[in-house]
Each structure stands twice: as structure tokens, then as C-alpha cells.
N, C-alpha and C positions, 0 to 999 in steps of 0.2 A: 485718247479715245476710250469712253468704255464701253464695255460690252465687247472687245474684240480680244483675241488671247496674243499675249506676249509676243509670238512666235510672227503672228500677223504683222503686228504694228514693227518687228523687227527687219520683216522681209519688205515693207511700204518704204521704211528708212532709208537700206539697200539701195533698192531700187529708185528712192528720189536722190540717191544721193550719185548712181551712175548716171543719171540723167540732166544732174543739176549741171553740166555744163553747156548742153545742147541749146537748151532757150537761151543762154548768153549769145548764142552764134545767129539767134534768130533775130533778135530784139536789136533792129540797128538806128539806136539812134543819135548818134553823133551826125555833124553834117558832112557830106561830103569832100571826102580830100582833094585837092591838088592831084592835078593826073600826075603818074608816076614816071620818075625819070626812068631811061633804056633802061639801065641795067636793074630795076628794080620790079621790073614791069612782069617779067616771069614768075616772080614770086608773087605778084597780087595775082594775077591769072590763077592760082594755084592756092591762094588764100580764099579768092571767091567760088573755085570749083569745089572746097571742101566746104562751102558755108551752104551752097546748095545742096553736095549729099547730105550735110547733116539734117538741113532741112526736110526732104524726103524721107530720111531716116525714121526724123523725127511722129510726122505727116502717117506714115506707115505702121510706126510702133503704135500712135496713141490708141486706135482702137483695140489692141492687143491687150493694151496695158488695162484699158477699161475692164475687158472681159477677166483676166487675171487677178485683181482687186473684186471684183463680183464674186470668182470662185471661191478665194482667199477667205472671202465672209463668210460667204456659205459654209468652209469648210472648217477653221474655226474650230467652233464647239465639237465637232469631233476630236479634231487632233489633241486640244485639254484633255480630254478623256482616257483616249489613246494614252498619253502619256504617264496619266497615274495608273494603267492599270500595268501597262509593259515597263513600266521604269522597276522595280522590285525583281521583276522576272530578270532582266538587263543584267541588273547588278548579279544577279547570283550568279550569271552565266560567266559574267567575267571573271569571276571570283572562283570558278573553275576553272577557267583558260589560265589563268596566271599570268603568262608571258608568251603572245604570238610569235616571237621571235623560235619558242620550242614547236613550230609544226611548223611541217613541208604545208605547199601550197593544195588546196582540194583538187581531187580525182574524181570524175565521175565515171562507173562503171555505165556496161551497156543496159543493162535495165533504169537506170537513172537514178541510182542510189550515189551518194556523195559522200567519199571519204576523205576524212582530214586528219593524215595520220603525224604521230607525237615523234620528232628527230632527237627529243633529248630524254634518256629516262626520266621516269617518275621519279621522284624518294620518297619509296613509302614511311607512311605516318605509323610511330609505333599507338597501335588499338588500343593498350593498356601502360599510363603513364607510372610509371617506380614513384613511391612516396618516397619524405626525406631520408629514410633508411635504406632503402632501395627493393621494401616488401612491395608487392601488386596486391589489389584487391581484386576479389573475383565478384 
């Protein structure tokens, strides 16, 4: 499709692909079987009670799904945007965190400030690298 962003036509995929097995349950056309012998006969009871939830399910979701694919359009060209402008910012941020594994989980004080404090020391970076000789420049 064009005109729609990546992320779109990724979450359409998803989601026709959770749903690709539903219309199989709906769509019956084989002819009908041979009633079922006794002991076989609780499991079709039970094959046909889930072929009506799905249907319902199904009956229920589609209008959901319409509106959802509407928004998804609509919304789109934002989210491209979004993305180049926070993707740069992202990266630096990570590139400060390092490794989540060095901080406890966030505190919120009672004013509503959030700390997220560091369980393994820094190692400071030395400010001034020794040349081959081992002089610094100032």
C-alpha cells in the first residue's frame, strides 16, 4: 500500500494474520457429515459450540476492527514524524543508561518526582587522555 507508514501496514499483517483463522470456522462448505456415533457425539457438540463463539466473536470484533484501521490511517503520518524526530534523542538516552541491569527499579517521591537510582558505581572516565609518552595536554 502506499501512502501508509511501515508501522501501519505491520500492525494490518498482525492483525490479519490473528484473525486468519476465524473465517476458516465460518466458511462451511463441505456437505454435511454422517451423524456422529455415541461416543463421538460430545466432541462435535463442542466443535460446533466453538464454531458459534467464533462466529460471534468474530460478528462483534469486525466493527472494532473497521474503526481501528480508520484511526491507524489517520494516525500514520504522525507517528513517521514522531519517529525521526525521537529516534536521535532515544539513542543518546541509551547511550547513557548503559546497562538497565545497573539501576534499582523507579521511586516516586510524594511530590511526584521519580527517582531512578544507579546499584552499581560509575567508573569515572579519566577528562584527560596520557599521550604515547604518558605527557597530558592542557
Amino acid at each position: 500500500m502506499q501512502g501508509t507508514s511501515p508501522h501501519i501496514d505491520d500492525m494490518k499483517l498482525a492483525l490479519a494474520l490473528c484473525l486468519v483463522a476465524a473465517p476458516a470456522f465460518a466458511q462451511d462448505t463441505a456437505p454435511t457429515p454422517a451423524p456422529p456415533a455415541e461416543e463421538d457425539e460430545g466432541f462435535s457438540l463442542m466443535e460446533e459450540g466453538a464454531k458459534l463463539v467464533l462466529r460471534g466473536l468474530l460478528s462483534e470484533m469486525e466493527p472494532a476492527i473497521d474503526e481501528m484501521e480508520k484511526a491507524l490511517t489517520e494516525i500514520g503520518p504522525a507517528l513517521e514524524g514522531l519517529g525521526e524526530e525521537v529516534g536521535p534523542k532515544l539513542r543518546q538516552l541509551i547511550a547513557l543508561i548503559d546497562d538497565f541491569k545497573n539501576y534499582d527499579a523507579p521511586v516516586m517521591l510524594p511530590n511526584g518526582d521519580i527517582i531512578i537510582r544507579r546499584n552499581a558505581p560509575l567508573v569515572p572516565k579519566p577528562e584527560f587522555a596520557p599521550g604515547p609518552n604518558g605527557e597530558i595536554d592542557l
